[in-house]
C-alpha positions in Angstrom: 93.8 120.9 101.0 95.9 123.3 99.4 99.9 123.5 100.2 100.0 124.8 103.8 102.9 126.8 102.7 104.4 129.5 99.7 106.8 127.9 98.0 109.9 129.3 99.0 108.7 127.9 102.1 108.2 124.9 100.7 111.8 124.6 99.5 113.5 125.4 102.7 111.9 122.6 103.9 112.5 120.1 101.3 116.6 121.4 101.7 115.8 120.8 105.3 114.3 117.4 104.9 116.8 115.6 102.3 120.0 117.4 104.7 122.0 113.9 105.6 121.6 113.1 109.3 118.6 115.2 110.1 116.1 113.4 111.5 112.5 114.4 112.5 113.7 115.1 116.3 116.8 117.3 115.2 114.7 119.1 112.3 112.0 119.7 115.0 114.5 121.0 117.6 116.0 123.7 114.9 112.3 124.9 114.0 112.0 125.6 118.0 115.1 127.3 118.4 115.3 129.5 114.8 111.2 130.1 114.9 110.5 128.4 111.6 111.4 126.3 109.1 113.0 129.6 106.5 115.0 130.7 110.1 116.3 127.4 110.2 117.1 127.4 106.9 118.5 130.9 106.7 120.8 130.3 110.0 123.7 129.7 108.4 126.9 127.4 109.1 128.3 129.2 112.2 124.6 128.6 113.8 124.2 125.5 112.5 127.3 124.3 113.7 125.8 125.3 117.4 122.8 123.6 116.3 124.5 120.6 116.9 123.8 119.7 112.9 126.2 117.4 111.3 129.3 118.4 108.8 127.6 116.2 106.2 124.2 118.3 106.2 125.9 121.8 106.5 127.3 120.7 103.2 124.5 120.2 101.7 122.7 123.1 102.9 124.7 125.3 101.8 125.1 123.8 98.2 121.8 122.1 98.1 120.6 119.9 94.9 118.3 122.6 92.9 117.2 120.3 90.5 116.3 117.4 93.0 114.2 120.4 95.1 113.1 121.6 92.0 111.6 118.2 91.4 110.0 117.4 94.6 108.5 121.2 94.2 107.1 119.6 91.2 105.8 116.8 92.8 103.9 118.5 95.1 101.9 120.9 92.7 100.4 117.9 91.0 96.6 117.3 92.4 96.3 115.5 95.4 99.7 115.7 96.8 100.7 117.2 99.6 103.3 118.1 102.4 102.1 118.4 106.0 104.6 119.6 108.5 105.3 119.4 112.1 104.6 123.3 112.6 100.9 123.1 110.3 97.9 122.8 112.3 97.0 119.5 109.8 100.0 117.5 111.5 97.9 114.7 113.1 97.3 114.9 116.6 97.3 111.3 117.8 101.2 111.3 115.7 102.1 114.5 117.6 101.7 112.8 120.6 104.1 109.6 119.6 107.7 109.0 120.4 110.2 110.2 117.0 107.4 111.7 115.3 108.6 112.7 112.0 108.6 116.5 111.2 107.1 115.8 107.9 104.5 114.0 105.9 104.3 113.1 102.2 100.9 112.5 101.2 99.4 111.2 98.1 95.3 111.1 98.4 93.1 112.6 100.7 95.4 114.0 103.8 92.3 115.0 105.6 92.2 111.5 106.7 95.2 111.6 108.9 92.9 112.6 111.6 90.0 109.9 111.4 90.0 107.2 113.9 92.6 104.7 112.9 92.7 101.1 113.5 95.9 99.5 112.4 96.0 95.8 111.3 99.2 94.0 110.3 100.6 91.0 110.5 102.6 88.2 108.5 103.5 88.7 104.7 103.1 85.2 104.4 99.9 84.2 106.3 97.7 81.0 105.7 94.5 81.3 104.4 92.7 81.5 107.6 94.9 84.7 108.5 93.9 86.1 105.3 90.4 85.7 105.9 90.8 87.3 109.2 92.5 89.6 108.1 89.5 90.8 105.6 86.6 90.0 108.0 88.1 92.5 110.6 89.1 94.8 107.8 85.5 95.0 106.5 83.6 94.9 109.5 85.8 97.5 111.3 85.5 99.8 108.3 81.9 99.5 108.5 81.8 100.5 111.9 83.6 103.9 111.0 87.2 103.4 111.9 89.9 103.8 109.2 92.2 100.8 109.0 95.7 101.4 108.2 98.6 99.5 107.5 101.9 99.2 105.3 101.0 98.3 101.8 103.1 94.7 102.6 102.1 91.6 100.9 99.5 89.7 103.1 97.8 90.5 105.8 98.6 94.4 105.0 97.5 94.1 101.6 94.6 91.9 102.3 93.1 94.4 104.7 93.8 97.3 102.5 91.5 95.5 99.7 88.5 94.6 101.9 87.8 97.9 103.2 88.1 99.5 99.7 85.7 96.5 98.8 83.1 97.8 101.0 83.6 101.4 99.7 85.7 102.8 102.5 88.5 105.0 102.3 92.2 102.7 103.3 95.3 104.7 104.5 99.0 103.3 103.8 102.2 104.4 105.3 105.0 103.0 102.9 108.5 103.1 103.4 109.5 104.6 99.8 108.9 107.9 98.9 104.9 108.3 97.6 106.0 107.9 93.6 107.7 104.2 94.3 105.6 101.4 95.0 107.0 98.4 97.0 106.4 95.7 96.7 105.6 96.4 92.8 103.0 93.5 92.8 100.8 95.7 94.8 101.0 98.7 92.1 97.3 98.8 91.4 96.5 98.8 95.1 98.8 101.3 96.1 96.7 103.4 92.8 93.7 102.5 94.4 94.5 103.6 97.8 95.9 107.0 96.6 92.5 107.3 94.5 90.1 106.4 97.2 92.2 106.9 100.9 95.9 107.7 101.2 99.6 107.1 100.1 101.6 108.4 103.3 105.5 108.3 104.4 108.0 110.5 105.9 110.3 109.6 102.9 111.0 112.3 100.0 110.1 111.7 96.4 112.6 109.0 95.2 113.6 106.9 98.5 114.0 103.6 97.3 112.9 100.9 99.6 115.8 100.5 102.1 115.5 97.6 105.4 116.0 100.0 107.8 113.0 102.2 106.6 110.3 99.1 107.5 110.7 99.6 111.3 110.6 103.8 110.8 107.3 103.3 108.5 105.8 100.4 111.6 106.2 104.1 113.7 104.3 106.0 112.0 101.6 103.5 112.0 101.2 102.4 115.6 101.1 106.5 116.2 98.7 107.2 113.5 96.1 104.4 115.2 94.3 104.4 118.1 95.0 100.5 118.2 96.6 97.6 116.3 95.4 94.4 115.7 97.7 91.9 115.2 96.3 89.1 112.8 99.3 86.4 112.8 102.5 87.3 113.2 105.8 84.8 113.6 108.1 85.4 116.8 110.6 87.9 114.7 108.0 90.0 112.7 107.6 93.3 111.8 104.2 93.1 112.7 105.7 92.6 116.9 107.7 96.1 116.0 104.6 97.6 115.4 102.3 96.3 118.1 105.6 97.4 120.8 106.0 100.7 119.2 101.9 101.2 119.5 102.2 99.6 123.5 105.3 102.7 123.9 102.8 105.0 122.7 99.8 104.0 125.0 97.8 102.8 122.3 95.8 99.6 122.6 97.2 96.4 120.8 94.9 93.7 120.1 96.0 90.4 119.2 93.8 86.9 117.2 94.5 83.9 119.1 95.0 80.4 116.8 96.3 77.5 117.0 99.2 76.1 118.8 100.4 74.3 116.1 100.5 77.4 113.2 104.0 79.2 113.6 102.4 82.3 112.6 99.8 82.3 116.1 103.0 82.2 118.3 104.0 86.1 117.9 100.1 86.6 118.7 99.8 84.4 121.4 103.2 86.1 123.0 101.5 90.0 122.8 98.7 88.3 124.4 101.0 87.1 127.0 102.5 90.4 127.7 99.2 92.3 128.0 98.0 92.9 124.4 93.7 92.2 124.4 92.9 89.0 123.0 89.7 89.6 120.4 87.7 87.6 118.7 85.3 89.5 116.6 85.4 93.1 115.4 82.8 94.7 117.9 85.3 94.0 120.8 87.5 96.5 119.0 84.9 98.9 118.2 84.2 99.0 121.7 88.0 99.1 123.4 88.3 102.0 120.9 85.6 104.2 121.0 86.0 106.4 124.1 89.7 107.1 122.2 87.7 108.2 119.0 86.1 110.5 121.1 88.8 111.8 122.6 90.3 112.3 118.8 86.5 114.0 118.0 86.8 116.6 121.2 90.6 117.1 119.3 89.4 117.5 116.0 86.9 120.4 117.7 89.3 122.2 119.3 91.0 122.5 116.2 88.3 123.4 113.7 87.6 125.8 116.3 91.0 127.6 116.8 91.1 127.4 113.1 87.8 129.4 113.1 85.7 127.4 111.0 83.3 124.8 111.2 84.3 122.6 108.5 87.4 121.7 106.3 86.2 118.5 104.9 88.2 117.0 107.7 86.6 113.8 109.5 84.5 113.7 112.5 85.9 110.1 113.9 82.2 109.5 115.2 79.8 111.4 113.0 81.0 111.3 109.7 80.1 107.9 108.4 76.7 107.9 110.5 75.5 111.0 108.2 76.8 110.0 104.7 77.2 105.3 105.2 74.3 104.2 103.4 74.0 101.3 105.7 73.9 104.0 108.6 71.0 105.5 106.8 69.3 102.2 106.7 69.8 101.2 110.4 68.3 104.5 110.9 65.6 104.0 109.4 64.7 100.8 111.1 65.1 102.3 114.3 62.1 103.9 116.3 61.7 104.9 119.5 60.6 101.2 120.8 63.4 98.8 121.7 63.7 96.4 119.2 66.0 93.1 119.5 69.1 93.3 117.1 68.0 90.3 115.1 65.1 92.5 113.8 67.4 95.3 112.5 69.1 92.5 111.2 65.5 91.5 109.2 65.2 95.3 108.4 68.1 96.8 107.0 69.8 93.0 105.7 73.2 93.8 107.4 74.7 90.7 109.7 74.3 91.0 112.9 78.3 91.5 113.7 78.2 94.5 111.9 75.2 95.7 113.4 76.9 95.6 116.8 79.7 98.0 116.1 77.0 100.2 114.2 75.0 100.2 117.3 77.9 100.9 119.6 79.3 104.1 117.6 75.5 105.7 117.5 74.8 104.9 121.2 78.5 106.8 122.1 77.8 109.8 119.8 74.3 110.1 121.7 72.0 109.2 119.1 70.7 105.6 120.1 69.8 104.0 123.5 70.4 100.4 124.6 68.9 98.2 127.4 68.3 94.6 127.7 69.7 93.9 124.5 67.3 96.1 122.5 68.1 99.2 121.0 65.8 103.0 120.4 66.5 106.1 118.4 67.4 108.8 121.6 64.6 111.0 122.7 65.5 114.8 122.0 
C-alpha cells in the first residue's frame, strides 16, 4: 500500500500529529471544521485559537521541528511503513467505530491487515505455565480458524500468543505503545522483527516515543477497538489486561474470559469479567462461533468499501474467505469433504488435523456458504 497521501500532505500531518495537546478527538474535530488535514494546517493562529487548540501547540505549529518531520518523512518512505489516517478510506472500520479513536496510525508490516477479523488475547505479564499454554493453544487454534489475534507485544501472555500463531504460519498484529522504531520491552526485539516481517507493528505514537506509563492504557484502546473480541487468559484484579476487556465491553465488543482455579491469583481478574458478563470459554471453537456473524458483518464492510473504491481487490483481507482459498489445511479439509455427511472424526483420519481445530474450520466454511452440517456430520454445499 503506497502512502495514501503527497508529501507535503504528509508533513502537515506529521506537524499536526507531534503539536502538544492534540489528541485524536481534537485533531479529528479541526479536519471537520478546516476540510482537511493541509486546511487545518494552513489555518493559522487567529483560527486556531477559535479552534479551541492549546497555546503550547500554536507554538509549535507555527515554528515546527523541520528536522524531526523531516525524519519521520524519512521513516515513512522506507518499504513497508506506512501512515493511515482518520480521513483515508484504509482507517479500520471496526476502530472508526470505537470511543477516542486515534486520527492516525503508524504501521510497520502489512497495514492491509487492520481490516481482518481480530481476536484480541491478553492477559498477565507474569502468567504460570498453564496460562502460557493457554495462551498458545487459543492463539494457534484461533489462527487456524482464520481470525487474526492481536495483542501488545507485553511479556507473557501477549508475547506467548504472538509466537504461536506465527508458529503455525499466520500473520500476528501488535499495537505497541512506543513509536514503530522502539521496541519495548527490548527482550521481545526479535519478535517484534518477526511480527513486522510476517503481520504488523502498529501504534498511534510518532517515530521516537519512548515507552511512557500512561501510553499502556492508550495502546489497551486501540486493541479492544481493533478486535471483534478479547479473550482474557489470566489476569490479576489490577491488570492491564481488565483495561482492555472494559474498553472492548464500552465498545460493544465481545470479551471472553478462561476460568481457573480459585486458588491462582491470576484466575481472580478472569473470574470477576465473568462475573460482570464477559463469556466464560473453554476451548477455541466457542470463540470462533460467538464471533463469526461479527466477521461477517466486517466482510459486508470490507465490500462496501472495495466497492466504493471501485475495485475488486487491493490485497486487503476477506475476514471469511481469505484463509479458506490460500490455508493449506483449508485445502486439505476440502478435499476430504464430499457431498455425503461424514462424522468429524473421519476428517480428522483424512486431512490429520485435531478435531478442535476442525470445529472452527467447519464453522467458518458452513457461515461463508460452502459446507452444510446436520447431525454432527458435515457435506461440501450443493451449487
Amino acid at each position: 500500500m503506497p502512502l495514501p497521501h503527497p508529501e507535503q500532505t504528509c508533513r502537515a500531518w506529521m506537524c499536526l500529529l507531534r503539536a502538544p495537546g492534540i489528541g485524536g478527538v481534537r485533531l479529528r474535530d479541526l479536519l471537520e471544521r478546516f476540510g482537511s488535514i493541509d486546511g487545518a494546517l494552513d489555518a493559522g493562529p487567529i483560527a486556531w485559537r477559535g479552534a479551541g487548540v492549546p497555546a503550547a501547540a500554536i507554538d509549535w505549529l507555527r515554528t515546527p521541528d523541520a528536522a524531526r518531520i523531516d525524519a519521520d518523512l524519512a521513516w515513512l518512505a522506507q518499504p513497508r511503513h506506512h501512515l493511515v489516517t482518520w480521513d483515508s478510506a484504509d482507517y479500520p472500520e471496526l476502530l472508526r467505530r470505537s470511543p477516542q479513536s486515534p486520527a492516525a496510525l503508524f504501521v510497520a508490516g502489512d497495514p492491509n491487515l487492520l481490516w481482518h477479523a481480530q481476536i484480541a488475547i491478553v492477559g498477565s505479564r507474569n502468567p504460570s505455565d498453564g496460562g502460557r499454554a493457554n495462551a498458545r493453544d487459543f492463539s494457534r487454534t484461533l489462527s487456524r480458524s482464520g481470525l487474526l489475534v492481536t495483542s501488545g507485544l507485553a511479556d507473557g501472555i501477549d508475547a506467548a500468543a504472538h509466537r504461536a500463531a506465527l508458529d503455525v504460519g499466520r500473520p500476528t498484529l501488535a499495537v505497541i505503545a512506543t513509536g514503530a522504531d522502539l521496541v519495548y520491552p527490548i527482550v521481545n526485539r526479535e519478535l517484534s522483527a518477526n511480527i513486522a516481517e510476517h503481520g504488523a507493528i502498529v501504534t498511534e505514537f510518532p517515530p521516537g516515543t519512548e515507552a511512557r506509563r500512561e501510553h499502556f492504557p492508550r495502546r489497551n484502546r486501540i486493541i479492544a477497538g481493533l478486535s471483534l473480541g478479547t479473550l482474557v487468559v489470566e489476569a490479576a484484579l489490577r491488570s492491564g489486561a481488565l483495561i482492555t476487556a472494559r474498553l472492548a465491553a464500552e465498545a460493544g465488543r465481545e470479551v471472553f474470559a478462561l476460568p481457573g482455579s480459585i486458588h491462582n491469583p491470576l484466575a481472580k481478574g478472569c473470574h470477576r469479567l465473568i462475573r460482570d458478563g464477559a463469556a466464560l470459554v473453554e476451548s477455541a471453537p466457542e470463540i470462533v462461533e460467538a464471533l463469526a456473524p461479527h466477521a461477517g458483518q466486517l466482510a459486508d464492510a470490507l465490500r462496501t468499501r472495495l466497492a466504493d473504491a471501485g475495485s475488486s481487490s487491493t490485497g486487503m483481507y476477506d475476514p471469511l474467505r481469505s484463509q479458506q482459498n490460500v490455508d493449506p489445511d483449508y485445502r486439505a479439509l476440502h478435499a476430504a469433504l464430499g457431498h455425503d455427511p461424514v462424522a468429524i472424526d473421519v476428517l480428522a483420519e483424512r486431512t490429520g488435523l485435531t478435531v478442535e481445530a476442525l470445529s472452527s474450520m467447519l464453522l467458518l466454511m458452513e457461515l461463508d456458504g460452502r459446507v452444510s452440517a446436520a447431525h454432527g456430520r458435515y457435506a461440501l454445499q450443493r451449487s
